[in-house]
C-alpha positions, 0 to 999 in steps of 0.5 A: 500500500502507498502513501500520497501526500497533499503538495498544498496542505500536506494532508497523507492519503493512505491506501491501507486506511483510504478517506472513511469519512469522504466514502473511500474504503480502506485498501482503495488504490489511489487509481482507483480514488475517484478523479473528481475527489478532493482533499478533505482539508484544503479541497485541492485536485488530485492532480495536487498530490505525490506519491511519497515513502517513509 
């Protein structure tokens, strides 16, 4: 599973865990997260977000 970080706010997407509160199941791929979703702290596209690693 990977992790996105928000490049506006720093908000982390976790595939493992996904975005319960906004509909999106644990264990959603990001490619599979919906095109037109936002980032639940600062509204930004998905196309405002990268892959990083810890």
């Amino acid at each position: 599973m990977k992790k996105y970080m928000c490049l506006i706010c720093g908000w982390i997407y976790d595939e493992s865990i996904g975005a319960p509160d906004e509909g999106i199941a644990a264990g959603t791929k990001w490619e599979d997260v919906p095109p037109n979703w936002t980032c639940p702290e600062c509204g930004a596209r998905k196309e405002d977000f990268e892959m990083v690693e810890f």
